[in-house]
Each structure stands twice: as structure tokens, then as C-alpha cells.
C-alpha positions in Angstrom: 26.7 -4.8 1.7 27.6 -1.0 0.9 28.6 0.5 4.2 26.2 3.8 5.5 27.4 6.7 4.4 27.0 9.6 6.8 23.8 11.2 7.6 23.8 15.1 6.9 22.3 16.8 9.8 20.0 18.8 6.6 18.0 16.0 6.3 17.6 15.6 10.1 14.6 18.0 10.3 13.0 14.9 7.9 13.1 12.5 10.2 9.3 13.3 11.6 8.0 12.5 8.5 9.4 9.6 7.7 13.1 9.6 6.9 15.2 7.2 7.2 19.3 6.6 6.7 18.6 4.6 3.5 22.3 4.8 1.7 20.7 4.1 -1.5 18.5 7.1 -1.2 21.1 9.5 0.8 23.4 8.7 -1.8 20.9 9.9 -4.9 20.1 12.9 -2.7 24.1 14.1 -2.7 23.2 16.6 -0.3 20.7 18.5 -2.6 17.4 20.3 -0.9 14.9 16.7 -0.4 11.5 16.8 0.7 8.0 14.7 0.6 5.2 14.4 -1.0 2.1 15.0 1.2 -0.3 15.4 -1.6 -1.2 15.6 -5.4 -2.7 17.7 -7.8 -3.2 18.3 -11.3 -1.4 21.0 -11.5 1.8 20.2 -9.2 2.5 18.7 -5.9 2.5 19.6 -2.2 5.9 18.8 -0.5 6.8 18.7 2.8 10.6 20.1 3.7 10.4 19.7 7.4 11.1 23.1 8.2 8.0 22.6 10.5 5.0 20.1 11.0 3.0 22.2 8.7 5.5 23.7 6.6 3.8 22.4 3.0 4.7 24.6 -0.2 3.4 23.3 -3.7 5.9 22.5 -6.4 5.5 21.8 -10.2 6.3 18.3 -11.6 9.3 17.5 -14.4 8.0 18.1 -17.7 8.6 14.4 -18.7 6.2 13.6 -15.9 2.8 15.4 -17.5 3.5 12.9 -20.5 2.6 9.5 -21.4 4.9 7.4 -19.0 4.4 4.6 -16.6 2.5 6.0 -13.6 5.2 4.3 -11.4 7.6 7.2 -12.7 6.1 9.7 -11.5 5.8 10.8 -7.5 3.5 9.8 -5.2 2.4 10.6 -1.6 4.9 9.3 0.6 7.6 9.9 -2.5 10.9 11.5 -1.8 12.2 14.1 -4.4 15.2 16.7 -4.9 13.8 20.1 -5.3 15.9 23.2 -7.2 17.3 25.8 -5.4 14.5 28.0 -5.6 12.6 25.3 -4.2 9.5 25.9 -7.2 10.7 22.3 -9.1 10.9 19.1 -8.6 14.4 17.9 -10.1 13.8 14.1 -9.8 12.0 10.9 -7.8 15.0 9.4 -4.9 14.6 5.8 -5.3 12.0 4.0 -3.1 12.1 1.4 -0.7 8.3 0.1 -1.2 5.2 0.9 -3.3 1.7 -0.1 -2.5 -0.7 -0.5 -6.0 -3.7 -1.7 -6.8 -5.2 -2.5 -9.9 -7.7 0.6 -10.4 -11.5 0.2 -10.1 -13.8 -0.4 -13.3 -13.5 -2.5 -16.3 -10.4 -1.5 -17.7 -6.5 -2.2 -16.4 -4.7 0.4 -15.1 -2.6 1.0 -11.8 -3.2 3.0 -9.1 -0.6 3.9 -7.3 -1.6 4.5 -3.0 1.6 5.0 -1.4 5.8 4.9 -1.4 8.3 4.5 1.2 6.1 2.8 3.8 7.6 0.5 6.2 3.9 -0.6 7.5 0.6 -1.0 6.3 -2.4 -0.9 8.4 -4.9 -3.0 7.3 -8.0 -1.8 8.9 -11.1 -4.2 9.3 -14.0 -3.4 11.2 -15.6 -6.2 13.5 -18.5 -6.0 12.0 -20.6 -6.7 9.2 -16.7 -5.7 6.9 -15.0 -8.1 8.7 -14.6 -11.0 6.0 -11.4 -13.1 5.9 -11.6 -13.9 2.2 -11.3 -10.3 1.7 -8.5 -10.0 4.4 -6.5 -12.2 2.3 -7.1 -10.0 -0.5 -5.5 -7.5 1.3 -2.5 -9.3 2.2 -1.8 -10.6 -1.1 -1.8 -6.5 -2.3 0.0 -5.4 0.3 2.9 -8.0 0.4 3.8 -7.1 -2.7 4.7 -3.9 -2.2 7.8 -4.4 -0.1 5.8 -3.0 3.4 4.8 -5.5 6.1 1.3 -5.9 6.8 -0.5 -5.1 10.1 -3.9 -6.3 10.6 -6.1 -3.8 12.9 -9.5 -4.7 14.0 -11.1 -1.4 14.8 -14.4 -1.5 16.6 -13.4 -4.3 19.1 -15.3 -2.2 21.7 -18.7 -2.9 20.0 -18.1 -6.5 18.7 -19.9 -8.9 21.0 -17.8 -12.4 20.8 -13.8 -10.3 19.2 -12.6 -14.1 20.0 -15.0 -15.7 17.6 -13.8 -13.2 15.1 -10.3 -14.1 15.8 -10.9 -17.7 16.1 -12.2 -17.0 12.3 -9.1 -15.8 11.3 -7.7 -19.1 11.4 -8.8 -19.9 7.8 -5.8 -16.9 6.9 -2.5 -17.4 7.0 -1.6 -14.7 9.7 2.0 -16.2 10.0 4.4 -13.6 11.1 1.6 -10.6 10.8 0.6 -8.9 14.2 -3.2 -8.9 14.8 -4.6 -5.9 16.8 -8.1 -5.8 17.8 -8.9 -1.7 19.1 -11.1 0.5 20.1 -10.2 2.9 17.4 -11.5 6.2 19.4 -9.3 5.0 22.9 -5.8 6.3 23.0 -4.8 3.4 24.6 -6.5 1.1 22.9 -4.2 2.2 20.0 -1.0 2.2 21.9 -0.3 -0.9 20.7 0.2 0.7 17.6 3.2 2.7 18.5 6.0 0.2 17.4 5.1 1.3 14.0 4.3 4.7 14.1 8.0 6.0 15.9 10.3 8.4 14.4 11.5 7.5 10.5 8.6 5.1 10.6 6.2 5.6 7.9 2.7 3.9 8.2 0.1 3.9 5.5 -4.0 3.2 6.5 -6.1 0.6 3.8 -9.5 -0.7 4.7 -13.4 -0.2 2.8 -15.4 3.1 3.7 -16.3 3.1 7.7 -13.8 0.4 8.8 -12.3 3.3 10.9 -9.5 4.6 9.4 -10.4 8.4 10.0 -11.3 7.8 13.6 -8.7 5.9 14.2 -6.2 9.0 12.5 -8.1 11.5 14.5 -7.5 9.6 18.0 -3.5 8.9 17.1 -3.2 12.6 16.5 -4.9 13.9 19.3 -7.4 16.2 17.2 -10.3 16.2 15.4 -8.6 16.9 11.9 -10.3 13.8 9.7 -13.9 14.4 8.9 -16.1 11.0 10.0 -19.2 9.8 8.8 -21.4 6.9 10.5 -21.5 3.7 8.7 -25.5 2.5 7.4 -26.7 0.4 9.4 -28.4 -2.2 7.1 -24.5 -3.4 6.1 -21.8 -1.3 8.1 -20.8 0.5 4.8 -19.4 3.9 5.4 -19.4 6.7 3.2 -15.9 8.5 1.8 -15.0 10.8 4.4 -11.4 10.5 3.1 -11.1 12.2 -0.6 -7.7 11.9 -1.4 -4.4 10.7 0.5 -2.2 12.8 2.7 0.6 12.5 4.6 0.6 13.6 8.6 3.4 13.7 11.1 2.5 11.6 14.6 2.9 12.2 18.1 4.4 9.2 18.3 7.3 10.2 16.2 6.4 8.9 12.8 3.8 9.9 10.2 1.2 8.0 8.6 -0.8 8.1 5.5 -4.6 8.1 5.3 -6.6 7.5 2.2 -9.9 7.1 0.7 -12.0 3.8 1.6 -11.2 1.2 -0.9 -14.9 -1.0 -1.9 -13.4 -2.9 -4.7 -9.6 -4.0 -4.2 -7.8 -5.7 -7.9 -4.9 -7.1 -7.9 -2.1 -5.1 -10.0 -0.6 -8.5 -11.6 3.0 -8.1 -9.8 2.1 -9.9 -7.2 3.1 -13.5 -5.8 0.9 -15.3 -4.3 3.1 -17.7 -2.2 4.5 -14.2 -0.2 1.1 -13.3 -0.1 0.2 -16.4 2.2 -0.9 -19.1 -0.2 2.6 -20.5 0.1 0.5 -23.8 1.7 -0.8 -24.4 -1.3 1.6 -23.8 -3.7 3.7 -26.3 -1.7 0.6 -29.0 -1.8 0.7 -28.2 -5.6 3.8 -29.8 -5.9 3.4 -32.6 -4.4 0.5 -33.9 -7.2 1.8 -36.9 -8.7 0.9 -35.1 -12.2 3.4 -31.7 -13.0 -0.3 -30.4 -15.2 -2.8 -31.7 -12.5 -5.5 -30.0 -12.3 -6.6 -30.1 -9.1 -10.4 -32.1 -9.8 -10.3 -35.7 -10.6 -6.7 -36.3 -11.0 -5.4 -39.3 -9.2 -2.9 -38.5 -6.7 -3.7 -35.1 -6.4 -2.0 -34.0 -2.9 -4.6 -30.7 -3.3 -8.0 -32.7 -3.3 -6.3 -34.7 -0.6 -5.5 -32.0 2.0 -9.2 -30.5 1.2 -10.5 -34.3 1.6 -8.6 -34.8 4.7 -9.9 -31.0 6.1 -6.1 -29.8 5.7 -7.6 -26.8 3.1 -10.7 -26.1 3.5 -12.7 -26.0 -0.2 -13.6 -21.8 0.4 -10.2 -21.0 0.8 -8.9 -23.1 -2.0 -11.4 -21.5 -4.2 -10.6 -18.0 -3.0 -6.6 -18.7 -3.8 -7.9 -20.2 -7.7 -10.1 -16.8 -8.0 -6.9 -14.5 -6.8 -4.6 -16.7 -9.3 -6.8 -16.3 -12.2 -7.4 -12.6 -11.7 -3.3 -12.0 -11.1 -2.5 -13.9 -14.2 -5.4 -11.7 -16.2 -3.6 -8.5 -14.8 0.0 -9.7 -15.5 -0.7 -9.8 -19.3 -2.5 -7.0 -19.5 0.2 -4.8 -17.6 2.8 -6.2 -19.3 1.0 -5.2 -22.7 0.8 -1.8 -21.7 4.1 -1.6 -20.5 5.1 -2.7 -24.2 2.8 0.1 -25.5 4.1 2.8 -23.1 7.3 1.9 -24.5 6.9 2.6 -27.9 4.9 5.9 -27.3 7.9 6.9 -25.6 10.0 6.1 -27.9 8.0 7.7 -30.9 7.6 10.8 -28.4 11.4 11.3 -28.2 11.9 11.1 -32.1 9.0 13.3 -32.6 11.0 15.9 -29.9 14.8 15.1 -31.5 13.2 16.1 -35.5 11.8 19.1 -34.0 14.4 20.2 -31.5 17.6 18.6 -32.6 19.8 16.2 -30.7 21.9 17.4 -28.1 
């Protein structure tokens, strides 16, 4: 293990939004001006230097970055970058410790990147009619990849009649390992609980659908009113997106956390594995068939149909980790197709730039 190098005091005013001693990172950096990305345009960045809690200037990208390229090279909210001297550029991306992505909403494939460099992610589920725990597990799956640990908050605890039925219905999830809060998102100290992840370096990022509470839930964590809310319809507790785009805010607590839009249709990105994502049950059962192809239906000696026979796995959630497989497999080929492509454009891009500008 490479030892730490030394911390400059520069980068100390970073700390309350979100930096930590990573040597990998402090060692790109080499003492050059750093900063974060609190938001994104199309025509630059805004960047936050910690010079003070709202000290945001906007910067321009690399060229490279408003070409073709795999979105994953290109800067984020949450994203740490080296700035030139004048502070009007951003030089290049410092290397990341996680990335939360989603396959993006509508027919065709393509990644969406939500956040970098987040050491937690708040899954926020209201306990209402958006609790559901196949779509909890949808969640988990999504956010263990990234390299953040998952946090399960039920917000609205305060108007949920029976918050131990809910919980007792969270036994059809694996929850090993993954703290379960239920809140009153608009109590302060309902949401002290929270703290642990929200002190300084720490950098939290809030996922949920439209009205689960995330903006509420931002608002009462910083004190002020500063995230617009909406109330939910009544007829099926779907909110409305009072969240546009994602932004970074420093905490109170020490930390800062990132808000974003609510999210009504969550794909997989086809990186992700679903044994870390807590199907590692039955992965395990699936080696254990007598047959190395079984197929899970009529096979005899199927150790799958046996646990689901014997009330082990229950059918739903068997059928919900076939549905997730399928879909991950889908996404896999197709990403790993467009990688290929995004590869060759490049390529022809470059020799199209060397013929007219020369080689250097």
C-alpha cells in the first residue's frame, strides 16, 4: 500500500465540500489549483474552489471533452478537476473514487452519469404508496456498483401508520450490511441519524422517484428553505420534479451532499454485478444445481426450484433477480458495442486532426 503523501494546507479550504486525503488523487493534483464541480452546463461548468460556501465561478471544459468520447471522460457533479492559473479552464478530470450511472431513460442505450466521488448514497423511499421493495433492490443493484455504500432512508415515517410492517417487508431484500433509517424528513432530529455520513470530507449523494422527499429532506439538513417542494398526488404519491438538475451543497454537518432530479424509471447501465448487489443468495443456490446449464424450471436437482419449493426464495423475488439479469446482460452488449464504436470515431477523429494539423 502506497504510504499518504502529505496533505497541502491549499486544499484544506476543500474539505467542506467533500475532500478527502486520497493519495491517488493528491498525487495527480501535484499541488496545482483543484476545485469541484457543483453543476453543468452546455456551455461550461460551475466549480466550486472553497474560497467560501458560495464561492462558485464557471469554467470552460477541455476541447477534447465537447467531442465524441465516452461520457465517463468528461466531469461530473461531484468531479474533481485542476484548473489553469487564471482559473477560466479546466486542465483535466483527478481520478475518482466512485461513480453512480444509470442506464438513461427511453428506448435507446446510453449512460447517464448522476454523481462522482461519493462515499454514500441515500436511497430515499417514501412510506407510502413508493415504498416497493422490488424497486428497492433495483436501487441497490445501481448503486453498489458504483463504488459508494448504500443507505436506505424511509422518509415520511411520521405519516406511515404500521413503519414496522414496512420494515417487516423489507425482509424479502437483502439489507445485509446496509443501515435502514425510517425519518421524518422535515424533523431535524429525526435526521440526526444521518450525520455519520454527512461529516466533513464526506460526500453524500440523494436517489429516490419524484416526492419520495429528497428536497424536504435537503431543506431540513441545511437549515433553509433553499429546495423548491411540491406535494405528491394523492391518487398514487407521485411527486412532480421539483429538482431540475443536480447540484452540489456544503452541510452543517460538515460534509456536502448532492441532490438530483426524481428518478421514475431506473435501467441498469450493464457494469453491474448482481451478487454485490444482493442476489449473492442466489447465485450461490445456482451453483449448487446438479446441472452446470440448468435452467432453473423442470430440471432435476435444481437446488433453485428447491429453496423456492422449500419457502427459502420466495418465487417474486427470484423472478425480480431473472428480470434484473436479463436486462444487465441486454445493457452489457449494447455498452460494450458503443464502447467499440466510440473507439473508432476517436480514432478516425485524431487522423482526421493529424492530416490537417500535422503531428507533433
Amino acid at each position: 500500500m502506497r504510504p499518504m503523501p502529505e496533505v497541502s494546507d491549499a486544499y484544506a479550504p476543500l474539505r467542506p465540500i467533500g475532500w478527502s486525503d486520497d493519495a491517488e488523487r493528491i498525487e495527480a493534483a501535484r499541488g496545482r489549483p483543484v476545485a469541484r464541480v457543483t453543476g453543468q452546463h452546455r456551455s461550461g461548468f460551475e466549480v466550486a474552489d472553497g474560497a467560501s460556501p458560495d464561492s462558485v465561478r464557471r469554467v470552460q471544459a477541455p476541447a477534447p471533452w465537447t467531442r465524441k468520447i465516452d461520457p465517463e471522460l468528461r466531469a461530473i457533479v461531484g468531479d474533481w478537476v485542476v484548473l489553469d492559473e487564471p482559473r477560466t479552464h479546466i486542465l483535466e478530470l483527478l481520478p475518482r473514487t466512485a461513480l453512480l450511472k444509470r442506464g438513461a431513460a427511453g428506448e435507446h442505450h446510453k449512460l447517464q452519469l448522476i454523481a462522482a466521488n461519493i462515499d454514500h448514497v441515500l436511497v430515499v423511499v417514501g412510506l407510502d404508496d413508493d415504498f416497493n421493495p422490488r424497486r428497492i433492490e433495483r436501487y441497490l443493484v445501481v448503486v453498489q456498483a458504483s463504488g459508494a455504500s448504500p443507505v436506505l432512508v424511509l422518509s415520511k415515517a411520521d405519516k406511515c401508520p404500521d413503519v414496522q410492517g414496512a420494515l417487516d417487508a423489507l425482509q424479502t431484500v437483502n439489507l445485509e450490511g446496509i443501515p435502514v433509517h425510517p425519518v421524518n424528513a422535515k424533523d431535524a432530529a429525526s435526521l440526526q441519524v444521518l450525520n455519520p455520513y454527512l461529516g466533513p470530507g464526506k460526500s453524500a449523494v440523494l436517489v429516490g422517484s419524484s416526492g419520495a422527499g429528497k428536497s424536504t429532506l435537503t431543506n431540513t439538513l441545511l437549515g433553509v428553505e433553499k429546495m423548491k417542494t411540491n406535494a405528491v398526488r394523492a391518487s398514487d404519491s407521485r411527486g412532480r420534479h421539483t429538482t431540475t438538475g443536480r447540484v452540489l451543497l456544503p452541510l452543517p454537518q460538515g460534509g456536502c451532499l448532492i441532490d438530483t432530479p426524481g428518478m421514475r424509471e431506473l435501467k441498469l447501465s450493464g457494469d453491474e454485478d448482481l451478487a454485490e448487489g444482493g442476489f449473492e443468495d442466489i447465485e450461490a443456490l445456482a451453483q449448487g444445481c446438479r446441472f452446470s446449464d440448468c435452467g432453473h424450471s423442470n430440471e432435476p436437482g435444481c437446488a433453485v426450484r428447491a429453496a423456492i419449493e422449500s419457502g427459502e426464495l420466495t418465487e417474486a423475488r427470484y423472478a425480480h433477480y431473472c428480470k434484473l439479469r436479463d436486462e444487465r446482460d441486454a445493457a452489457a452488449t449494447t455498452l460494450a458495442q458503443r464502447r467499440a464504436e466510440n473507439r473508432v470515431a476517436n480514432k478516425a477523429l485524431n487522423k482526421r486532426l493529424k492530416d490537417k494539423y500535422g503531428r507533433r
